[in-house]
N, C-alpha and C positions, 0 to 999 in steps of 0.2 A: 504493500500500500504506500510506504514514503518511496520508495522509488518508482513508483507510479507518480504519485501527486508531483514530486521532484520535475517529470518529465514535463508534465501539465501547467509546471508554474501553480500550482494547491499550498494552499499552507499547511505546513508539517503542524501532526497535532497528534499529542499522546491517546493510549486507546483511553474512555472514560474506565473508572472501578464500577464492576458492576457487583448486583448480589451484595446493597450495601445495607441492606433494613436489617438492624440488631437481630440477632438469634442464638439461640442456645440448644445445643445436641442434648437431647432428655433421655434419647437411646439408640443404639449403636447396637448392630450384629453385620458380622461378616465387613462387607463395603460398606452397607447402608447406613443410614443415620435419618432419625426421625431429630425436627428441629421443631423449636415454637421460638415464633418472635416475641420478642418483647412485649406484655401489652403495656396503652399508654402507663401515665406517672399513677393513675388515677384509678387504672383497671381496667379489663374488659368490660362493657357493658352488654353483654350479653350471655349469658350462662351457658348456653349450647357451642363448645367450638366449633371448629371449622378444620379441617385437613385438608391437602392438596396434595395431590397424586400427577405428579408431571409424568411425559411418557419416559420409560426404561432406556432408551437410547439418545435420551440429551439432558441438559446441564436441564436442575428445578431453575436454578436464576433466573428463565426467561420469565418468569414468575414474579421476579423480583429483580426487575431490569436496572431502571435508574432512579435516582429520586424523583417523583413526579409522573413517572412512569412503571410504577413499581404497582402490583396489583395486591400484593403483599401490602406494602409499606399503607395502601388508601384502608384497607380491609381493617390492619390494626386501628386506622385514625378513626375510621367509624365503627371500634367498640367491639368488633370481634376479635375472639382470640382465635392464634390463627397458628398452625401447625402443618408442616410439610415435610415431605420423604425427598431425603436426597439418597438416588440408588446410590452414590459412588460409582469408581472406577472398574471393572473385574478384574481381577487376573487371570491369568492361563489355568490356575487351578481350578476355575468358578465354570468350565467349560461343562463342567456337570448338574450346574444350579440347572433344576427344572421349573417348567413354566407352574408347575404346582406351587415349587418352593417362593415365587413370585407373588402370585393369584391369590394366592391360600394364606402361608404360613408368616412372610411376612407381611402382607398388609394387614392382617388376621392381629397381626403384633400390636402394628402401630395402630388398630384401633381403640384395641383392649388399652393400648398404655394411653392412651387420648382421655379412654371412658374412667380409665384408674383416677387420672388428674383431675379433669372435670366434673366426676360425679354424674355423668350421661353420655349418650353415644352423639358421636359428631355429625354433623354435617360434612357429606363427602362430595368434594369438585375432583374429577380427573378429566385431565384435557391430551387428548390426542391417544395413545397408548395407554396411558394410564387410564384413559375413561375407560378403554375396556377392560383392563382391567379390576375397577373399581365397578361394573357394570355384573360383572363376571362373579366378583366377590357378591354384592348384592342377592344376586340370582341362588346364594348357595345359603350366605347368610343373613338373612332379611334382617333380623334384630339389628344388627350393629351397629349402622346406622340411622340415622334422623330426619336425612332426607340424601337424595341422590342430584348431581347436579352436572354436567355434563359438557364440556366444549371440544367440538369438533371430533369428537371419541367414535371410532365406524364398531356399528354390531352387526352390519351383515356385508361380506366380503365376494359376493357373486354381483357388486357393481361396476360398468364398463368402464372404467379406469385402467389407467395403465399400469399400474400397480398389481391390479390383480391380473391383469393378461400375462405380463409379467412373471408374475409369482406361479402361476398357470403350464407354463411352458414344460412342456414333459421332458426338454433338455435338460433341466434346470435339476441338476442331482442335489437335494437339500444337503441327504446323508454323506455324500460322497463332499460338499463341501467345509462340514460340522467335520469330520473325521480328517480332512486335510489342516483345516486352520483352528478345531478347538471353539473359538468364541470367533464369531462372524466379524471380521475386520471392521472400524468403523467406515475406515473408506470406501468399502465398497457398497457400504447406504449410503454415504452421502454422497457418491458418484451416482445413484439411483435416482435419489431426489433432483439432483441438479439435472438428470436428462428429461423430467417429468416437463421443466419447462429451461428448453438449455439456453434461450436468448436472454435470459435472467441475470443474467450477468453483465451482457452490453447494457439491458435497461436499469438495474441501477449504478452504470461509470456516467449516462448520461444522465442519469436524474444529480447524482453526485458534482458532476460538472456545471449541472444551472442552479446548482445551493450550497456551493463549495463554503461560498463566506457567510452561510447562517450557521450560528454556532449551535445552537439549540438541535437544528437540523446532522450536523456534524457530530456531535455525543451519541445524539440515539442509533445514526446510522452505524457510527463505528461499535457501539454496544451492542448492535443486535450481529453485526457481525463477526464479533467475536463471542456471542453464544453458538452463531451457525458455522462453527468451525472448531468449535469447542464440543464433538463429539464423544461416544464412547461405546466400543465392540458391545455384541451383541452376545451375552451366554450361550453355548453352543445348541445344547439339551432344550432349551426356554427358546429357542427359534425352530428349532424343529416341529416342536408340538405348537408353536404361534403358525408357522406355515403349514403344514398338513393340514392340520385342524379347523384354524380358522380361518384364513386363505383357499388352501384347497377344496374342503369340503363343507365350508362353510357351516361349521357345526354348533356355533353361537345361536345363526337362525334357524336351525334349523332344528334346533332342540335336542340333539345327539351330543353336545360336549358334558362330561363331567371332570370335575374338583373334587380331590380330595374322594372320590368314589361317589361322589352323588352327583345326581344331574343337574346341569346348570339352567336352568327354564327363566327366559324373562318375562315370563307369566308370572313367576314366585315371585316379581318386586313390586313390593308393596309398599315401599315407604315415596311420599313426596318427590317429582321427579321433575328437573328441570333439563332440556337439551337446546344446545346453543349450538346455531349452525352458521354459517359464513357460505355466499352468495359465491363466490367467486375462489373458495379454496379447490387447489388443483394437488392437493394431497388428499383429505377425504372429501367426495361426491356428498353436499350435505344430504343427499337424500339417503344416504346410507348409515348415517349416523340419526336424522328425523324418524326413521322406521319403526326405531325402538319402543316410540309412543305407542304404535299399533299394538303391543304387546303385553304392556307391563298390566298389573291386577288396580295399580291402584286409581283414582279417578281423580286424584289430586295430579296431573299431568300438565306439562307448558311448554308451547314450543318458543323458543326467538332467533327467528329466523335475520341475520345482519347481511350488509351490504361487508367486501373486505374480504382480505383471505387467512390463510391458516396461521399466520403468526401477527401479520402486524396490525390485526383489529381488535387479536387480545390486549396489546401494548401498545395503543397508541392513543392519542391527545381523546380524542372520540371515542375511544371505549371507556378513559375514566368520565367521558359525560354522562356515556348510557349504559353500556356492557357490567360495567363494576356493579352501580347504583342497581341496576335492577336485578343482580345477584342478590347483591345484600335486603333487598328489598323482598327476593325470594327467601331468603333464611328469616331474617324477623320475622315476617309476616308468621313462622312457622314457631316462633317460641312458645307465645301463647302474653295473657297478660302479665302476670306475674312474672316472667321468663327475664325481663328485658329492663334496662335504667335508660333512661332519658340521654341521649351520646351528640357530642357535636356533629357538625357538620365537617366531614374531613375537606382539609386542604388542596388544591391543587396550584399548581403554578399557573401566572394566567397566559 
């Protein structure tokens, strides 16, 4: 990038610190780390927390991007207390973590130690992977949760994307890949993503060139692109049974997967269900993630359907106007009266 911009006549400019909202590791296994931010000086105001389930193959921080921009950082200022899984890094040894030990056992963790602290079970956001995940957990074990809450997360993987054509390809030896390299290279997702849309890179050098000198503009670009390069391999075991299963045979919808020995039905979800979908994401087809509403038991169901794509409508100026607000809007609404204290108005930059 400085010898880019050097060429261009840009001005050199260090990357922003991202992942800067205070937090504290409450618990730790293997890689993972379940964290809670800080609540204000004054406390949470709101009794039911909140957990955030980022996908398994990229940094939680895009969660908790910059000041101002931080989806984390707004959540604590209006009163919720807020907690999130950082998977960590794997190593070569982890080539045997299974999508079970993921699905199951520890999210299984970080909710029981959510529900130890707070005295109730949380409210659960998973965005992208992680919602299916978190979708998945649900379907097995319905208590655990307080409400389910959803961005951009796919539950049915038979949509015409090029991800699943892709992933489809009867060349495509999973096992024979898993058994040569252990844990799935990250590069060779993030070579996948980039071919999903490949002119993606000319169009942000020219968007970068007509906002070189907005500073504001400058921070978030270079922070978001150092989350999207800020990668991490794939557990070998835990992509096999992601691609067979729920790629190939699409067994999320189709009612055929189980966890843990029991069936995963997203019929069984029952608690409060929130999915948030994105117009124009060319990673999940939102209609592949809106579907899930067809299914679930409970009748407390909401779609929000945005304009924007798969990363920068979660984090950007216009999702803290409306995308945040009417999450948090979704969880209060669900405390009840006694549940909740009176909370400011959070901050944003203007």
């Amino acid at each position: 990038m400085r010898g880019l911009g050097a060429m261009l006549g840009l001005p050199l400019r260090a990357r922003p610190a991202v992942g800067t909202t205070p937090a504290d590791a409450v618990f730790a296994e293997n890689k993972w780390r379940l964290l809670r931010y800080r609540p204000r000086a004054e406390g949470p105001g709101y009794r039911t927390p909140v957990l955030l389930l980022p996908s398994l193959i990229n940094r939680h921080y895009v969660l908790d991007l910059l000041p101002g921009k931080s989806f984390a950082e707004w959540m604590v200022a209006a009163g919720h207390d807020v907690y999130c899984i950082d998977w960590g890094t794997p190593g070569d040894e982890d080539r045997f973590v299974t999508f079970e030990d993921v699905a199951d056992r520890w999210i299984g963790r970080a909710l029981r130690q959510v529900e130890r602290t707070a005295g109730r079970p949380p409210h659960v956001l998973g965005y992208c992977l992680g919602g299916t995940l978190a979708t998945l957990h649900a379907a097995v074990h319905k208590e655990r949760m307080s409400s389910l809450a959803l961005l951009a997360a796919p539950v049915r993987f038979s949509d015409p994307g090029l991800l699943t054509a892709w992933t489809r390809t009867r060349s495509f030896d999973v096992r024979a890949l898993v058994d040569a390299w252990g844990n799935v290279p990250w590069q060779l997702m993030q070579s996948s993503f980039q071919l999903l849309r490949p002119t993606l890179g000319l169009a942000k050098l020219v968007s970068l060139l007509d906002r070189a000198w907005n500073e504001e503009f400058l921070d978030s670009f270079l922070a978001l692109e150092t989350w999207g390069s800020d990668n991490v391999s794939f557990p070998g075991e835990c992509y096999v049974t992601y691609l067979e299963e729920l790629y190939r045979k699409d067994a999320l919808w189709q009612g055929t997967f189980r966890l843990a020995g029991r069936p995963a039905r997203l019929e069984a979800i029952e608690c409060p269900t929130l999915v948030v979908t994105f117009e124009h994401d060319h990673i999940v087809p939102w209609q592949s993630a809106a579907c899930l509403l067809e299914r679930v038991a409970t009748a407390d169901k909401h779609h929000l359907h945005l304009p924007g794509g798969h990363v920068g409508a979660v984090v950007s100026r216009a999702a803290a106007r409306g995308l945040w607000p009417a999450i948090s809007k979704f969880w209060s609404d669900r405390e009840g009266p006694a549940a909740k204290a009176p909370r400011p108005r959070p901050r944003t930059r203007p």
